[in-house]
Structure formats: C-alpha cells, structure tokens
N, C-alpha and C positions, 0 to 999 in steps of 0.2 A: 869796532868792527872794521875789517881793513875790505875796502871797494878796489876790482882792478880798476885800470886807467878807462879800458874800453866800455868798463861797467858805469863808472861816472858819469863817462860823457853820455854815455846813452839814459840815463837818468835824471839828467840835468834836462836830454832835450825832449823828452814828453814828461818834464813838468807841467807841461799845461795839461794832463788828463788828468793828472791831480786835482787841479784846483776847478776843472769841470765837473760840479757838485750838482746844477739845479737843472741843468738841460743837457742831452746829449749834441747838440749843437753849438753850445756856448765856446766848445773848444777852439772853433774856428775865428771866433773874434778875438780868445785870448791868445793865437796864433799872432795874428795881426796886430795888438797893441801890445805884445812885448817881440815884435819885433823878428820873431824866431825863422830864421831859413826855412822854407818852407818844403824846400827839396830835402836836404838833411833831413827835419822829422821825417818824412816821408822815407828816407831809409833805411830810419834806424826803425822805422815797423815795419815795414819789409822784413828786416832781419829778425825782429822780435817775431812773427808771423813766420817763418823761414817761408816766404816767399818772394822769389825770386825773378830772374830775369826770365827763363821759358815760361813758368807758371801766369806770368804776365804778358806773356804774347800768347800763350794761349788764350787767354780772358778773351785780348784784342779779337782773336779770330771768330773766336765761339758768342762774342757779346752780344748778339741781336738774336740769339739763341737760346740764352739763358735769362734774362731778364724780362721783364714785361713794359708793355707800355701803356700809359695811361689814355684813355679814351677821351677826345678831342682837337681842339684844333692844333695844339703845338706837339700830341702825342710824347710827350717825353719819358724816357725811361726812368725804371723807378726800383726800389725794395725796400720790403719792409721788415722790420729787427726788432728786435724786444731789449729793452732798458728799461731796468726797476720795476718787470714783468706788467709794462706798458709796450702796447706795439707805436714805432715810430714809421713814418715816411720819411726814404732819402729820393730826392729825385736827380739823378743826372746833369750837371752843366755842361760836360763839353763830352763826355763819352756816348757812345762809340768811335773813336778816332779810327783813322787807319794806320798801318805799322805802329802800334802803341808798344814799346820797349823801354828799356832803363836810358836810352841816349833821349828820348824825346820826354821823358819824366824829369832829365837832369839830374838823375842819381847812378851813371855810369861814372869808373873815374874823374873823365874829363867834365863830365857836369857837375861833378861836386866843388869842382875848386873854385866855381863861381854861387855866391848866394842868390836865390832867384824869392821873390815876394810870392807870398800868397796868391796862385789863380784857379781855373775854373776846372782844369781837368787833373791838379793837386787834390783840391777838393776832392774831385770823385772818387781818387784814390783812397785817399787817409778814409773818407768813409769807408771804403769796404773794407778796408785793413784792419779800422778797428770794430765796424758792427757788423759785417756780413755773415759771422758765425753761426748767427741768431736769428738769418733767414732763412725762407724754405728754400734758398738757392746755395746754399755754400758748397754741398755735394757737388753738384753739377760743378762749378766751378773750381773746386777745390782750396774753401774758404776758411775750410772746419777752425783751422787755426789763430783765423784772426779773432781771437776774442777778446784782445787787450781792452776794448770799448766797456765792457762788463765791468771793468775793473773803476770805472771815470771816480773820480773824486776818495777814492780809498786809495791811501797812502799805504798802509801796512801790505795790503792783497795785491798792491803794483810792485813795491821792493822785491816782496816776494818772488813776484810770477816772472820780475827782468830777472833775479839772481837763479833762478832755476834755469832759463832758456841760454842763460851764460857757461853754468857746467854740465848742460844734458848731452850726453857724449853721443847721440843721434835719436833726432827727431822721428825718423824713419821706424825704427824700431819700437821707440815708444808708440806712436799710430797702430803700429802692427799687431804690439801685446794689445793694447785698449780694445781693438776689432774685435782681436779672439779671444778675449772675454765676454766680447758681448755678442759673439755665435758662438760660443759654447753653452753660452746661458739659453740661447733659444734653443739650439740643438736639444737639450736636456725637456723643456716646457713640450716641447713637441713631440718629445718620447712618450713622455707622462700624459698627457692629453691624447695622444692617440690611441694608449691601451685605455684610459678611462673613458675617453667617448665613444670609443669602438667607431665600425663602419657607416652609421649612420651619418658622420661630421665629417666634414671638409677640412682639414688643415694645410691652409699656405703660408708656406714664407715668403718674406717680402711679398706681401699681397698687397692689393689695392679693394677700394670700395668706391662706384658712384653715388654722389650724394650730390643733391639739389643744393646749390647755391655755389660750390666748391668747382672753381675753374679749369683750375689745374690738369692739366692733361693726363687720362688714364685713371683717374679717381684719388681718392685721400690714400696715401701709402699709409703702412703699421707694417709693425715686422711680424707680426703675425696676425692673419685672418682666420676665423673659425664660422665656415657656412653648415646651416640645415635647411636646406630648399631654399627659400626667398629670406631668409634670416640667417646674422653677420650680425659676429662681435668683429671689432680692431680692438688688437691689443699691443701694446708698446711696454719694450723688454729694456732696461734700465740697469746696468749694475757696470757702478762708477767706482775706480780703485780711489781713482782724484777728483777735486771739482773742475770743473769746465764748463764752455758755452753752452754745454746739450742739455744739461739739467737744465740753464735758462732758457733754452728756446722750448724746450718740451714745454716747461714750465709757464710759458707765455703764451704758448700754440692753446692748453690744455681747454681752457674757456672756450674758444670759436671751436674748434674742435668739436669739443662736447653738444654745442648748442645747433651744428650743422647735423652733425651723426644721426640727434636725436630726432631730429627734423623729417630726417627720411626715414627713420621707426629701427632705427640700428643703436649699439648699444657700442659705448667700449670701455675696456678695462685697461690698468698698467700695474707693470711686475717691477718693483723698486729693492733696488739693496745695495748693499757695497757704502764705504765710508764717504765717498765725495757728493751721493747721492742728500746722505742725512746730512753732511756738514751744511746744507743747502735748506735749512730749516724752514724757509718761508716759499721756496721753490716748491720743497716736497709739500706742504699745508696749500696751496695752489693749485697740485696736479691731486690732490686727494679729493677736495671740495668739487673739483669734475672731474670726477671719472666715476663710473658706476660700480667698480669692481677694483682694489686695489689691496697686492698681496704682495709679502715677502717672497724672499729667494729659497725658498725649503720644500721640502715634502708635501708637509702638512699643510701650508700655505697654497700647493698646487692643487691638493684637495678640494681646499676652499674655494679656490677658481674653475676645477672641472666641474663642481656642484655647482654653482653659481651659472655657466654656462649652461647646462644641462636643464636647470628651473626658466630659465632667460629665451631658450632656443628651442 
C-alpha cells in the first residue's frame, strides 16, 4: 500500500493516539516520553480537524461564552466528551488567553521550524481537537469535526479516517450534504406527524424543553419537539451516511438524557437509520436501552411513532 510523503508524516506524528488504549488522557504522557513536538502534533490535528487559523481565533474571542465554569474557588473552565460512551472531564490550564492564534500556538510557519515541549495551553488545544466533538459545545464552537479522540487506541479506524481527510476534495461540502440529510429526514417526520396528529399537537423544530436538573440555557434542545398542553416528547432524528462523533455523543448523552426528561414526567424517542448509524453497533444498543420510543426511517416505522405518541400524550 503506497502512503504520500504528507500522509506518513502526519501518521507517524499522532502515533500516540494509537497506543492511547486505556485513558483518553494517557495520550498526553506518551506525548511527553517519546519526546514528540508538541506544536507539530498540534498541527497536524488542526489539519486532520480542518480547523484552522480564523476558526481559532474565533474560539479565543467567543471562549468565555461557550464554555462553562466550574463552581469554586479557582472556577476553572471546563467540557465534558464521551469516550468508550463514558462521559470524561477536561478542565482548562491556561485558556482563555488573549489574541490566541496559530503565531502564539507556534504552528504558524515561523513556529514550526522551532520544536517547542509539551505546555499548558498545547494541552488545551489537542484536547479540543481531538474530543470536543463529543461535547454539548462543538456547535457553538464549531468543533463538530474534531473527533479524531474517538478513534484513541484503533489502529485500523485511525488509517482510515487520516487516509480519507487526505483525498476528501472539500470538507465544506461534505458538512453540507451530511446537514441536508439530516433536515430532510426531519422535513419528511414532521410532515407525517402533523397530518397523523392533526391540530391537537404542537410540532417544533429545533425545539427545546425545561427540565429540572438540566443547566443549560433555554432547555434540553431535540430536533424535534411534540407538545399536547403540559405534555412533550423530544425526539432526536439520526440518519448517518458515515460513522462519526454524533453517533458517539448521541450515544453518551442517551442515559442522562433519558434519566433528566423522565424526571420532569416527559418522554423521548429517537429515529435511527442510515449505514454509519448501524456500523455503530454498541452506540445504537446504548441509545435504544434509553429511549422510550425508537424507530426506523420509513413509513410504517413513522406509524409506529405517531401511535406511540398519541398513547404517551
């Protein structure tokens, strides 16, 4: 199998997500004891993430915006990400910086041609590059793509995922198709639903719900809500050409999720289909175990869901 040159090198230098097999943190020590530039890795996942130099000063601008902080005495910022559909905590060392850019990362030209050690605002970086995907912050930030983290310790699923980002002839596009599959799938659940539940039912998109315990400003979002007076299902609309982050974070969300919703006397369903969905075999056994209502992408399947609602609301 013939590797380009650019392909190698960038292969060569997140071998340590390779061999971080038993922590999503371990990576950082084996940064450190084999020595590896710590700028370099940091922009060869830049590039594997295709985020870049504005994408990254926007972070800077917007960071005390988008992130949380933990309550106490040093308050420090924080997110948390799902690996091996376990939630982890990453907390912040040195960010929020001010002017945070690729010259103060030392992955502009001129910071490359010096190797720089492992520090504290590297750190924060490669965290989000490779697990932010898999928080409820990647939108806001625009993180969707860092999910190389997902991949830590699988050799085969990392070859893979650098040899595709190596010939995909634009990112941009692929994002684009992925969306408008997954609003045309709602488009369609929301047509079907509204003549089966008639005037009675509420349907929004992109809705929200208040639920006790759930911080987050404006309520728990689902792509689609269904009210009858004081009663609300969320339902999460799922149909993956490929696998990706969103199956894992769905897939990690699914449990608290489930156990907040039910709490405040609400109910939710999810609508699953498409191949990257099922190649995610323990993802999908995950979000099926919580969720009260869980159907394919078809007709007959929408049946089952407008009935289903209809006994529920």
């Amino acid at each position: 199998m013939y590797f380009s040159k650019q392909f190698y090198c960038t292969f060569k230098c997140v071998e340590p997500v390779i061999l971080s097999k038993n922590d999503p943190f371990q990576l950082f020590d084996l940064i450190k004891v084999a020595k590896y530039p710590s700028n370099v890795f940091l922009k060869h996942l830049a590039v594997l993430a295709d985020y870049g130099g504005e994408p990254i000063q926007r972070l800077g601008r917007s960071f005390g915006d988008i992130f949380p902080k933990e309550k106490g005495k040093k308050e420090k910022y924080y997110f948390d990400f799902i690996w091996k559909e376990k939630t982890y905590r990453y907390k912040f060392k040195a960010l929020p910086v001010n002017g945070l850019n690729n010259k103060k990362l030392f992955i502009d030209g001129e910071g490359l041609i010096k190797e720089k050690e492992l520090d504290n605002l590297t750190c924060d970086m490669i965290a989000l590059l490779l697990f932010a995907s898999t928080s409820d912050y990647a939108e806001h930030a625009g993180l969707i793509a860092c999910e190389i983290g997902t991949m830590l310790g699988n050799e085969d699923e990392l070859i893979k995922f650098v040899k595709q980002r190596y010939i995909t002839v634009s990112r941009i596009t692929g994002g684009a198709t992925a969306n408008s599959l997954g609003q045309l799938a709602q488009s369609e659940i929301v047509s079907f639903l509204t003549k089966e539940l008639g005037d009675k039912y509420k349907i929004i998109r992109n809705g929200y719900i208040n639920i006790d315990g759930y911080d987050k400003k404006g309520g728990m979002p689902f792509d689609l809500v269904v009210e009858n007076e004081s009663k609300k299902v969320g339902i999460e609309v799922s149909f993956q050409v490929t696998t990706n982050s969103t199956i894992e974070r769905k897939a990690g969300q699914a449990v608290d999720r489930q156990a907040l919703i039910h709490k405040s006397g609400y109910h939710i369903a999810y609508v699953l289909d498409g191949a990257g969905n099922f190649q995610r075999s323990s993802a999908i056994s995950t979000i099926c175990k919580h969720s009260d209502c869980t159907v394919a992408y078809t007709l007959s399947e929408f049946k089952v869901l407008s009935n289903w609602i209809k006994s529920i609301l």
